[in-house]
N, C-alpha and C positions, 0 to 999 in steps of 0.2 A: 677537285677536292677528294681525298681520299676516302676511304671508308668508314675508316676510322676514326676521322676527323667531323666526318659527318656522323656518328652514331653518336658521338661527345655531346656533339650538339644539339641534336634531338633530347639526349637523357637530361641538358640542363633545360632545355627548353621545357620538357614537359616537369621537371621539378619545379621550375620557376612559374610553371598554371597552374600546378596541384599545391603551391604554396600560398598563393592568392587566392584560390579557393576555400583553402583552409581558411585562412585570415575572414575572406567573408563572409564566412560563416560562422566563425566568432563573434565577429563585428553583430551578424546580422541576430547572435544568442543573447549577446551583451545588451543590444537593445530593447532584445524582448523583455528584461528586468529592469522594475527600477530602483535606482538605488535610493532604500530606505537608513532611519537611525531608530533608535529609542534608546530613553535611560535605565540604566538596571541598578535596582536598589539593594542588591544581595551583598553581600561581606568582601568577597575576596576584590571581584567590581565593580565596587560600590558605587553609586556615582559615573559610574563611566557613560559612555557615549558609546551603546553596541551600533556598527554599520549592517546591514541585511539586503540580499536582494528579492525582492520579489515581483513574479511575474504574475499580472493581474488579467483576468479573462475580458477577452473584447463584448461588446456589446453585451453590458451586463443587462439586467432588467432590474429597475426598482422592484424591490421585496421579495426578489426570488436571491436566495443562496446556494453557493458553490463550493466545491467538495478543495481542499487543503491538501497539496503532495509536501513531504520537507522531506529534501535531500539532504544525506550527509554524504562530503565529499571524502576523499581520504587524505592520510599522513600527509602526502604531498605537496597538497595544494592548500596547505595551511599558510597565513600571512595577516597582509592587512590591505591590500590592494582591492579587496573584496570584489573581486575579478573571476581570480585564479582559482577560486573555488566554483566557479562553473564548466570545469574542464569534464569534460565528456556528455553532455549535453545535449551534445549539437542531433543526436541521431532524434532529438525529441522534439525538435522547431517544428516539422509541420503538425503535432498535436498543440502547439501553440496558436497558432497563426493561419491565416488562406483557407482553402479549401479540406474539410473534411478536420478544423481543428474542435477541438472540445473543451469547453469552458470549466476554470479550475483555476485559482492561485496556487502554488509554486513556491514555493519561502526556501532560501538556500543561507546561511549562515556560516559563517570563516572563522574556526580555530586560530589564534593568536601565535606566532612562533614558539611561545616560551612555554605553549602546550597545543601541538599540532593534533592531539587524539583528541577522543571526547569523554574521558577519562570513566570511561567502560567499566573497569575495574571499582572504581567509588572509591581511590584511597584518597581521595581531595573531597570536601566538597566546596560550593559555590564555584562549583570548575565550568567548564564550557558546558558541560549538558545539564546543567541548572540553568546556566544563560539561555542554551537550547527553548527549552522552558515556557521561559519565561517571553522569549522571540517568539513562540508559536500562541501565548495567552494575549499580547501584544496585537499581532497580527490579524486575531480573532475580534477581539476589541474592535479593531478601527477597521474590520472590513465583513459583509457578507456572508460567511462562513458558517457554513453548514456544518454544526461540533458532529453529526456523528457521521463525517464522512469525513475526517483525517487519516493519513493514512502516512506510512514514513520507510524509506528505503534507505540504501548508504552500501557506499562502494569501499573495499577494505575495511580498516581502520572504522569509517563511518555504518559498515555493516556491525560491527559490534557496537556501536553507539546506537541502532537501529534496534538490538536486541535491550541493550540496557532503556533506552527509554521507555520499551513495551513493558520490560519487566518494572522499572520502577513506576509509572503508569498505567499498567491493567487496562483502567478505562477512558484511557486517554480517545484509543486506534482501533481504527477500522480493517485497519491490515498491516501487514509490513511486510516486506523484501528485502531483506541482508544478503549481501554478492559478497561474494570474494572473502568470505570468511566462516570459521566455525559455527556453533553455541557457547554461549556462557557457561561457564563453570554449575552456576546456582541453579545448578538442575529441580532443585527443591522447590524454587518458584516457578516454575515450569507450568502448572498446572491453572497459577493465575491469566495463563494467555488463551483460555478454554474459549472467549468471547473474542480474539483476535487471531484471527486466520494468518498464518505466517508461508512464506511461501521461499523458500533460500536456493538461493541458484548460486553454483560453483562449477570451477571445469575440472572435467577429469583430470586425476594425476596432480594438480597441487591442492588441494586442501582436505586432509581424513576427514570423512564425513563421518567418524564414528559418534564423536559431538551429537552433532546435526543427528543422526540416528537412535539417540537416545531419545534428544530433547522432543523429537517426533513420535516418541513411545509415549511419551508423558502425557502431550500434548492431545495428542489422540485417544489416549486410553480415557481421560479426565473430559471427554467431549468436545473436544477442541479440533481443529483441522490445519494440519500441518504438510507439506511437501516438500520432496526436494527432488529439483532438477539439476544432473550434471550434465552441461555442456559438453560439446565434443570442442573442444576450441584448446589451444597451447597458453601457456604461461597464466598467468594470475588476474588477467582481466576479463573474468566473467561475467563487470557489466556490461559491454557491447554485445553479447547475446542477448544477453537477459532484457534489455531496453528493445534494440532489433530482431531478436528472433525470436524474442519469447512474448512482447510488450507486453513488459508488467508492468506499465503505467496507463495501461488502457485496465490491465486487469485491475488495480489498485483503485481506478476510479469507477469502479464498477462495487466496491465495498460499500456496505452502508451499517453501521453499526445498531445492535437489538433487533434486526431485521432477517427474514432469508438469505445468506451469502454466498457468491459467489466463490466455490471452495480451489484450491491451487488445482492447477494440470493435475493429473496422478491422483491424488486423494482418494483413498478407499473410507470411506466415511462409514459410523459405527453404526450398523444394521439392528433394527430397534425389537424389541424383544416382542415375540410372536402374536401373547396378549396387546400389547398397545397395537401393532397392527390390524389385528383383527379389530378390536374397541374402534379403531378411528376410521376403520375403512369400509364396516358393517353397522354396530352396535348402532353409534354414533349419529351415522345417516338417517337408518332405520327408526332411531328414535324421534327425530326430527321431522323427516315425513306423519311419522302415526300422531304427534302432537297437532300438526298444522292440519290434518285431515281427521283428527276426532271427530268434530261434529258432525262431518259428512258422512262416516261410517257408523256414530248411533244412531243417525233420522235415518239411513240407509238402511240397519239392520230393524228399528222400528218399523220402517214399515213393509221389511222381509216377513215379522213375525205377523204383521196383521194382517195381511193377504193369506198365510200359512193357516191362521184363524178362520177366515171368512171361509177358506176353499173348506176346513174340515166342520165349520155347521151348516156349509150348502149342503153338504154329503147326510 
């Protein structure tokens, strides 16, 4: 056999294992969700029958609650197959599942062909990110769910649907991760994301971050904690860093809303004015101690002054 004959053979052979492998590892995504429904009563689908996948944490414990991720996928993988919208995924099965996985529901929702965005811009409404909505109050409802530890990312397309549900929501989110895309226009409401830590990862060379660099001025300047990370990686798919090399779904579920937060990679966070410093790190203590040890230092100085007595009318 020739050379050449044999290197053919090798290259389909080993396409033919790294295609099967792909497949099982779909297979093996596809099973970590289940496929859910519920009805949505809003205008445009009234009535309808939304399908949703979500992936529930193993060995729950009665009465203990679990932190909520919702992904938005992008343009692409819009349909009705309610599959196709768990495309890229896969790098996140072992935070699902085995050894070293950590407990969280997962809620993933599929854009309709006749509107594959999540209609980001708001010139619809009762569009998909009303359904969005209303799939994550639903979800909340019928499961465990710790409200203030949602948190929500989205790849392309679903990265601006990540920024629009934050801004139209405020107090929805614990965090959010937008890949692969700019800031929203509404820089104005910029300042309502002061309580949700935003964290935007892009690769160099496609997407101006001058957006992103405003909305991060805003963000920060109004007390809020915003980063951005560019990727060293080619073309438009910033989330396979961003889930692999960055895991910001480990960091997302590390959010807890009204609480201390954990703030993005990078974050130079606003260094507090010299008096509160001082107040909280002196004054404050200080105070604290002398209250709890009053009584001990007037029976202490009482009976400093009556010895001081005695010694000057022994004399």
């Amino acid at each position: 056999m020739s050379k050449r004959l044999l290197t053919i053979y090798f290259v389909l052979f080993a396409s033919a294992i790294t295609a099967s492998v792909a497949n099982a590892q779909s297979q093996a995504l596809i099973d970590r969700f289940e496929e859910r429904t519920f009805r949505y009563t809003g205008g445009k689908y009234k009535d309808a029958e939304i399908k949703y996948r979500l992936h529930v944490p193993e060995n729950r414990r009665h009465g203990k609650k679990y932190p909520l991720i919702v992904h938005l996928h992008g343009i692409g993988e819009a349909g009705t197959d309610n599959r196709h919208s768990l495309l890229y995924l896969d790098s996140i099965l072992p935070l699902m599942t085995g050894p070293g996985s950590l407990p969280f529901f997962l809620l993933v929702l599929q854009c309709p062909p006749e509107t594959p965005g999540w209609a980001f811009n708001r010139s619809t409404k009762d569009g998909t990110l009303d359904v969005l909505v209303a799939a994550i109050e639903h979800v909340i409802a019928e499961n465990p769910v710790d409200k203030q530890r949602i948190t929500a990312t989205g790849v392309s397309s679903g990265g601006w649907g990540t920024w629009a549900l934050a801004l139209e929501h405020p107090d929805l989110l614990a965090g959010i991760v937008p890949t692969a895309c700019g800031a929203p226009s509404q820089l104005s409401k910029m300042a309502a994301l002061r309580q949700t830590p935003v964290w935007a990862i892009i690769n160099k060379g496609d997407i101006d971050p001058s957006s992103l660099q405003m909305a991060k001025h805003i963000i920060n300047r109004s007390g809020g904690s915003m980063a951005i990370t560019e990727a060293v990686a080619s073309g438009h798919n910033a989330w396979t860093p961003a889930m692999e090399q960055y895991k910001c779904f480990r960091w997302m579920l590390a959010q807890k809303r009204g609480s201390w937060f954990s703030p993005p990679p990078g974050t130079i966070l606003n260094k507090p004015h010299p008096l509160l410093l001082a107040l909280f790190m002196y004054v404050i203590p200080f105070s604290i101690v002398l209250f709890l040890t009053w009584g001990m230092l007037c029976e202490w100085t009482a009976t400093a002054f009556q010895s001081v007595r005695q010694w000057i009318s022994n004399d």
